[in-house]
N, C-alpha and C positions, 0 to 999 in steps of 0.2 A: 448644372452649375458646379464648378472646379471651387472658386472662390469668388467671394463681391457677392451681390447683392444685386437683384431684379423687383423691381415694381411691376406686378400686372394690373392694367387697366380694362376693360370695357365696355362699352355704352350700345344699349340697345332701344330704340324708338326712344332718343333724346334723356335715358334715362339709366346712371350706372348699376351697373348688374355684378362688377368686379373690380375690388378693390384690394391686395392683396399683396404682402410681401415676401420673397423667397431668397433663401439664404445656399448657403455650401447643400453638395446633396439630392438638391429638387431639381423636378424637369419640366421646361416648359416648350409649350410645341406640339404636345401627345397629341390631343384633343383632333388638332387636321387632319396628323397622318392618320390616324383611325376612321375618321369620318371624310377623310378625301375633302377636305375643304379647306378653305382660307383660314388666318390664323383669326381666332374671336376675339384676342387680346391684343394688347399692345405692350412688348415691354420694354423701361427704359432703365438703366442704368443708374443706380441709387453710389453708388462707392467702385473705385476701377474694379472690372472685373475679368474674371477669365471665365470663358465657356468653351462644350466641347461638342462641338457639331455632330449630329448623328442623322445621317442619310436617312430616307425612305425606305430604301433596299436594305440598308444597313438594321436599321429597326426591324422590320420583316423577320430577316434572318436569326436575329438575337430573340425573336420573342418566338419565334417557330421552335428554335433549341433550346432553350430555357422557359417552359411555360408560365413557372411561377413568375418570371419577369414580368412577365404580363398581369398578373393577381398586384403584383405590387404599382404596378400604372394606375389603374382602375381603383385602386384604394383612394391613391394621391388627385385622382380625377373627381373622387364621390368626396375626398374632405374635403374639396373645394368649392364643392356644389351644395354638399348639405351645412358646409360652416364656411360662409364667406367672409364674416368678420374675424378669423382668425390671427390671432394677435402677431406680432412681426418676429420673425428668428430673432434668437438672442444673439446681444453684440456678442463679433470673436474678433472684432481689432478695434479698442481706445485708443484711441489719441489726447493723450491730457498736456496741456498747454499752460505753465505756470507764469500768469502774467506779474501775479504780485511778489514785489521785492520782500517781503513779508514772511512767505509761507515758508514751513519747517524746510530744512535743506532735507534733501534725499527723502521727499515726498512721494514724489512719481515711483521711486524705488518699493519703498515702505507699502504704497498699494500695492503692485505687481506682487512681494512677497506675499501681501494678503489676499489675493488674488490667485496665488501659483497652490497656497493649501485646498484649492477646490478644484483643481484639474490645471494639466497641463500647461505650463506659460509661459512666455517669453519675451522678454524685455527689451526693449532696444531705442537705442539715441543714437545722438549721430556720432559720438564714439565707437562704440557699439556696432554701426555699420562699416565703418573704415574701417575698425580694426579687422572684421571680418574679411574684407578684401585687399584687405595691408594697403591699403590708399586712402587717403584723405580727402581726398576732393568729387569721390566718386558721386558720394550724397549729393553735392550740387552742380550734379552732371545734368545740362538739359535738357529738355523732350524729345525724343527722334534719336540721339545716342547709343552708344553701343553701352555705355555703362550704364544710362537710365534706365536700357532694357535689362542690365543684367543684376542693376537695383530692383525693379519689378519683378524678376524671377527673385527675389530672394523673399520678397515680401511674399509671393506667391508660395513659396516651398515652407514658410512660415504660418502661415494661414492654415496649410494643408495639416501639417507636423504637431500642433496647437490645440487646445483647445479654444484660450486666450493669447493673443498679443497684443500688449501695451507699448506706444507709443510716443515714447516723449519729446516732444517738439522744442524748437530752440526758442528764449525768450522772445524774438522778434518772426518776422513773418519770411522766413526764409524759403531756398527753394526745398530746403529737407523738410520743415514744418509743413508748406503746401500739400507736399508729395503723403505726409503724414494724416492729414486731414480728408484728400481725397480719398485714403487708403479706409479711415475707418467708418465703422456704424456708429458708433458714437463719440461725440465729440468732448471733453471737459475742462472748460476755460476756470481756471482758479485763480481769482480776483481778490483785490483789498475790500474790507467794508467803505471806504470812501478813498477809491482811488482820486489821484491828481489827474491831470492834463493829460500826462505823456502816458499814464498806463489807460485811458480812454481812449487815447486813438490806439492804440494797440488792441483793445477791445473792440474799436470800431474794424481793423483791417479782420483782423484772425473772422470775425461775425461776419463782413462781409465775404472771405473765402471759404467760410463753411455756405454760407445760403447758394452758392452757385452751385451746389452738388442740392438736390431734392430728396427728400426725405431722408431728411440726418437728422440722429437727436441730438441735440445741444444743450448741455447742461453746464449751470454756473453754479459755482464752488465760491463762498466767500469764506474766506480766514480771516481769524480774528484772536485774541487770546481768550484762556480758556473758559471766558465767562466774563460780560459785559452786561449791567442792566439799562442797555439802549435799543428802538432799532438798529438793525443794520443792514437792510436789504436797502440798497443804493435804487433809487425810481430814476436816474438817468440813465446808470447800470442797465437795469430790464427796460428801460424804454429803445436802447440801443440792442440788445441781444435781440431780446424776444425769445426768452430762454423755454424749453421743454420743462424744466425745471427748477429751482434754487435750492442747492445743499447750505447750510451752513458747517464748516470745518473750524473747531476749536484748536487752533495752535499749538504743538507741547502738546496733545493729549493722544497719548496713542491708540483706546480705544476709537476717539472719533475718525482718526485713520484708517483701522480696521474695518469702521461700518461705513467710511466711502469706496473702501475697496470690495463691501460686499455687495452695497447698491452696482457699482460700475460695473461687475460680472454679472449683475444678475442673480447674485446667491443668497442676498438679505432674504429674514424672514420680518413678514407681515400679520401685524397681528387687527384680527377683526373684532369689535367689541359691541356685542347685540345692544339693543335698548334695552330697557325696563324699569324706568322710572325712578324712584327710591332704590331700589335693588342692585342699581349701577354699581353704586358705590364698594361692593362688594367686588369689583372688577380692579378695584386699586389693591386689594389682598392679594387678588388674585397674578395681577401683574407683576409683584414683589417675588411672590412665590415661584415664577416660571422664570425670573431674572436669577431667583440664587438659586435654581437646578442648572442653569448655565446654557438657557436659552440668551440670546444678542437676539435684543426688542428690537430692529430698524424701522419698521412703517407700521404707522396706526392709523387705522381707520374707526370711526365712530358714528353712533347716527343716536337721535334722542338725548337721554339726559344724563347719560353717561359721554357724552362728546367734553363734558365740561373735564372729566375726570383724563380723558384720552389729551386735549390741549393741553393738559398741564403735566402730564408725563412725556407729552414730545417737548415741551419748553423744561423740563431737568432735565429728563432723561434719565432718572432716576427714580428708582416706584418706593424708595426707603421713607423717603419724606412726604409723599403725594397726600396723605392725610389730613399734615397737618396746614399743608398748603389749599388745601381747598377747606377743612372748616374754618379757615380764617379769613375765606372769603364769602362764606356763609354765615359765620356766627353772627347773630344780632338779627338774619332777614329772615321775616317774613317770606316765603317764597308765594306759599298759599292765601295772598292777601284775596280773598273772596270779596267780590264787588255784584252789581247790579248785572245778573248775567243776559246782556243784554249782544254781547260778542263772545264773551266768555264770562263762565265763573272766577274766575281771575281775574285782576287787572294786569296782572306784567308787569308790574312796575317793582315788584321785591325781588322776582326770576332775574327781571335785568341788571338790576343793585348787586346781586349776589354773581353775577356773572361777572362784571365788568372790577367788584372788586377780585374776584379772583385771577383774572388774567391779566387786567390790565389794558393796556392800546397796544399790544403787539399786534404787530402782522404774520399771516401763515407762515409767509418766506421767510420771518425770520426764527422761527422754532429749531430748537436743534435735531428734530426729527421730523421726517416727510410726514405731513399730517394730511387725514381728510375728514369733514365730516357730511352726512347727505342731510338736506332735507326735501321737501312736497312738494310740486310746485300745482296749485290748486288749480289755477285757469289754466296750463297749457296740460293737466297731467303728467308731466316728465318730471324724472328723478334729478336731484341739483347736486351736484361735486362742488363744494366751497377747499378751492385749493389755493386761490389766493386773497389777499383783501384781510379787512380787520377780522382778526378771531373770535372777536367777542358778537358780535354781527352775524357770522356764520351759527356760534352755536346759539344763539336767541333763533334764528329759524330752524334748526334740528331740533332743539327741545319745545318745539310750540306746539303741544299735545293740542289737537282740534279739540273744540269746545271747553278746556279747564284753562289755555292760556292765549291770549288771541293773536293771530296770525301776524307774520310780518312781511309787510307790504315794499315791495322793491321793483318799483315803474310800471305800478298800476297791478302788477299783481302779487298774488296770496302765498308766502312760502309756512308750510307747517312741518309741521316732523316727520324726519326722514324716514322713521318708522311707517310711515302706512303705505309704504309701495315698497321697504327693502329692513326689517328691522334687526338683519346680520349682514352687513357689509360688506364683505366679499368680493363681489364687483368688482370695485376700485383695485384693487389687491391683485386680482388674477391679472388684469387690464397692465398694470404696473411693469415698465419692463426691468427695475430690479430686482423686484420680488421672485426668488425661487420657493421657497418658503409660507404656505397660507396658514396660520393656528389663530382657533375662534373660541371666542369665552362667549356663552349663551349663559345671560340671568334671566330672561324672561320664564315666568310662572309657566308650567306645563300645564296647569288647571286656570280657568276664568274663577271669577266672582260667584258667589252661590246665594240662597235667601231661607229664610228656617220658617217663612210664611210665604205660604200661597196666598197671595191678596186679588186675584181671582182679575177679570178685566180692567180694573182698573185701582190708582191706588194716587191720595193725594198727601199732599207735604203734611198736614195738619194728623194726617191716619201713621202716618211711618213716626213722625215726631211723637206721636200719643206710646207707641210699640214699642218705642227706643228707650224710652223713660219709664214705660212700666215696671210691671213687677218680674211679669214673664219676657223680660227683655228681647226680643226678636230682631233678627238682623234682615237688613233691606240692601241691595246691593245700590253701593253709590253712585253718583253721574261719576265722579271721575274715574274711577275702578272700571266704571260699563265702557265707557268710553275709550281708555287704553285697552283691555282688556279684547275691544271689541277690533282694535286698530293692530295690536298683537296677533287676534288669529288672520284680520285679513293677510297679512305678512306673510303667514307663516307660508304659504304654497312658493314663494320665494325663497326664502331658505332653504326649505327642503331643496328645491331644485338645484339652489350650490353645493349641498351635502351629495346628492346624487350625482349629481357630474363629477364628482371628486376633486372640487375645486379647493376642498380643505385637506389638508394632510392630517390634522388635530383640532379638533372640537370637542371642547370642554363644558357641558350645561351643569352649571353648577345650581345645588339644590340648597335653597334658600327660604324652608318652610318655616312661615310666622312670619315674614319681613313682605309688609307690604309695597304697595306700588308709589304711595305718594308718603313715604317714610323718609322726611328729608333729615331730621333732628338725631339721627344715631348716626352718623356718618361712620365715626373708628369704630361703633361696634360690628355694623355693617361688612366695613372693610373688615373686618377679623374675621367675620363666617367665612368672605370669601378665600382669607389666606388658609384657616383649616381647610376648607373644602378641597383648594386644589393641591393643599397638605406637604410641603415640604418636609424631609428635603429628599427630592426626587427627581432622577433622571431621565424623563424623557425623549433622551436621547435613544434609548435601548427601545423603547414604542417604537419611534418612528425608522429605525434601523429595524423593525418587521414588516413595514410597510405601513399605509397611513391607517389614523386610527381616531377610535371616536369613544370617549366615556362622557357614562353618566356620572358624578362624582359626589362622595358625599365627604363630610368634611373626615381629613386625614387620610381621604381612601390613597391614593397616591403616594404619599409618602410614606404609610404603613398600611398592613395589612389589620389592623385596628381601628376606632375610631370612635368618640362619644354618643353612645346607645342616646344619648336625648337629643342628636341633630340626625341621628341614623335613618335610611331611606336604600333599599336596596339597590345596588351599582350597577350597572348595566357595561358592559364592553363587547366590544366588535371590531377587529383588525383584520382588515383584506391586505 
């Protein structure tokens, strides 16, 4: 592959075996010549491309004189055999498409610059290409021409030269915007929050000349100014695209420009935020602190009952305030309304009140930050990505701890907390094709529940109640404590397995001894352990410029080499 972009397929006894996308770089073919056989794939053309034929005899000869050539076939042969879900080459040509009248002028520009501080870039419109060939008219030279070919070679020698190339398309459906469109991997149409007539069919043509190319991402951008308390993901909008995704872009705000030009390269960082009950809260410290070391938070992922706290830092996007935005959707509830545990010790009905006062009726789409969170799905056992739909809906099934809150039922079946099949989230992140970047906050206790009485086979409510209230007061471990506790370590072979594949660049378990699991009523104190812990003010940046890294952290370690002897726990670090 020269440049563009190949889909390999195929299907063996009725059933696919290869599914798999291949960018600049990779070869495909190897597989016959070596085994003298027909090709076992099929591949088709995802974006124009260029390939460079290599003989039979021609292979032979290059791999007879260069043996190592051959080590490096056999590599590319066994990653595709032992990792078929392989996630797709990152984009190296955008096509952003400004349909709304609206949006910042010299937007397309402003990403490209943010875009060119991460490797090589190259920007081009259809000025841009005339001027290069001191001709004007050459961009809408048509197919089969001697200029269209010699428009093609430049895109081609551009692709090569590049890391990225962004390209900006004319506000209508021209033949430079077509040529634009087939050329990239990813496509971004930036829309009004409630376009009129004229900018819908424009949304309608551009969607319909991206869907004739296969496997393209398609992502919509809405603008809007820098802060509206409405929705604004448009349902005629997404019923029309059927978009890969929804950005929201705040107007006038340059950070938000920044972090759409980090998403479209591919270079955002993602941030994963474990479960752990009461303890969550601790993760809004922690957020604040990693924000003023001068990490840019773009994607959050959340699972349990810190998703509450993840929703409401992707709708600021700001971790300065998240505090007091969520005790004030909590002050007054009951979360722990204890009922007839007959589904659960809870009823859900205070979890919910305090949920929905906290976010509101927003939609995922419309957060200023890509959000996800998981939960359970009990009858089919598969893990559920809530990425679009109400917010507040999503996290009522990630926080539905089996047994203390009771499940939520969505067409006949069981969603509970994303914690007991994934309780660091991860996944989603890596999966992400903006995401360059994975850093993971772990709150969860590294110890379970303990008991200061052996009560021997068995032990009833009336015997623990007598224990609790005596004199030699004795501690019994609780149903809700057992219960996460018990859903925490099934997890954990999970997480470990994302630590181990080095799907995290930064994992941060912060150490949070005294603070329980169902400790909803100290919210700012909570969040303050976790801002000491992860201890500003610290650069991070100089970690992970040694390559990735993993602490155990106790509060201020990070940010000094000191830290209060009465939350002290000795640190642990490991940088490969």
């Amino acid at each position: 592959m020269v440049t563009g972009r190949l889909q390999l397929t195929a299907i063996n006894d009725g059933a696919q075996t290869l599914d798999v996308s291949v960018g600049r770089g990779d070869i495909v073919g190897e597989l016959g010549i070596i085994e003298q056989a027909p090709r076992s794939a099929a591949a088709t053309a995802t974006r124009d491309s260029t390939l460079a034929r290599l003989s039979e005899e021609a292979f032979e000869t290059l791999t007879g004189r260069y043996p190592k050539l051959m080590l490096q076939v056999f590599r590319k042969i066994l990653t595709r055999v032992m990792r078929p879900n392989l996630s797709a080459p990152e984009a190296g040509m955008i096509a952003v498409a400004v349909l709304s009248p609206n949006a910042d002028v010299d937007m397309v520009r402003s990403i490209s610059r943010e875009i060119e501080s991460h490797g090589p870039t190259l920007f081009l419109d259809r000025e841009q290409v005339s001027r290069f060939f001191n001709r004007r008219g050459v961009v809408d030279a048509d197919a089969g021409t001697a200029e269209q070919a010699r428009h093609d070679e430049l895109l081609h020698e551009a692709d090569v030269t590049h890391r990225w190339v962004v390209l900006e398309t004319d506000p209508t459906l021209t033949t430079w915007s077509r040529r634009a469109l087939r050329s990239a991997d990813r496509v971004v149409l930036v829309t009004s929050p409630f376009p009129d007539e004229r900018e819908h069919e424009l949304i309608r043509a551009f969607t319909e000349a991206v869907d004739t190319v296969t496997d393209r991402e398609l992502w919509m951008v809405q603008t809007n100014q820098v802060f509206i308390n409405r929705p604004t993901a448009n349902k005629a909008v997404i019923a029309t695209m059927h978009p890969d995704r929804i950005l929201q872009h705040h107007r006038g705000l340059p950070s938000s420009t920044a972090r759409l030009g980090r998403l479209a390269s591919g270079t955002a960082t993602g941030v994963a935020l474990s479960g752990g009950g009461g303890r969550s809260f601790a993760q809004i410290g922690a957020l604040r602190a990693l924000a003023e070391a001068g990490h840019n938070l773009d994607v959050v992922t959340r699972t349990s009952m810190g998703s509450v706290v993840a929703s409401m830092f992707a709708l600021v996007a700001d971790p300065k305030n998240l505090t007091e935005h969520i005790e004030e959707g909590f002050r007054g509830t009951n979360v722990i309304d204890y009922t007839l545990p007959l589904v659960s010790l809870t009823s859900g009905k205070g979890l919910t009140e305090a949920i929905i006062a906290t976010v509101g009726p927003i939609l995922i789409e419309e957060l200023t930050l890509p959000f996800c969170c998981l939960s359970t799905n009990l009858t089919t056992a598969q893990l559920v990505e809530h990425r679009r739909g109400s917010v507040a809906d999503a996290l009522r099934a990630s926080v539905s701890l089996p047994g203390v809150f009771p499940p939520v039922v969505v067409n006949g079946e069981l969603l509970v907390d994303g914690g007991v099949m994934e309780n660091l989230p991860v996944g989603p992140l890596v999966r992400d094709s903006g995401v360059g970047t994975v850093l993971a906050v772990d709150v969860a206790p590294p110890n379970g529940p303990g008991s200061s009485l052996a009560y021997g086979s068995g032990v009833s409510g009336g015997q623990a109640l007598r224990h609790q209230v005596s004199r030699n007061r004795a501690s019994y471990p609780g149903i809700a404590n057992t219960v996460m506790s018990s859903m925490l370590r099934s997890s954990a072979r999970a997480r470990n397995d994302a630590l181990a594949d080095d799907n995290v660049d930064m994992n941060l378990s912060v150490n949070l001894r005294g603070v329980k699991l169902l400790d909803f009523d100290a919210i700012s104190e909570i969040a303050e352990r976790g801002y000491r812990a992860t201890g500003p003010p610290w650069n991070a940046s100089r970690a992970c410029e040694r390559g990735r890294a993993r602490f155990m952290v106790g509060p201020g370690l990070l940010g000094s080499k000191y830290w209060r002897e009465t939350d002290h726990t000795t640190p642990q670090q490991s940088v490969r």
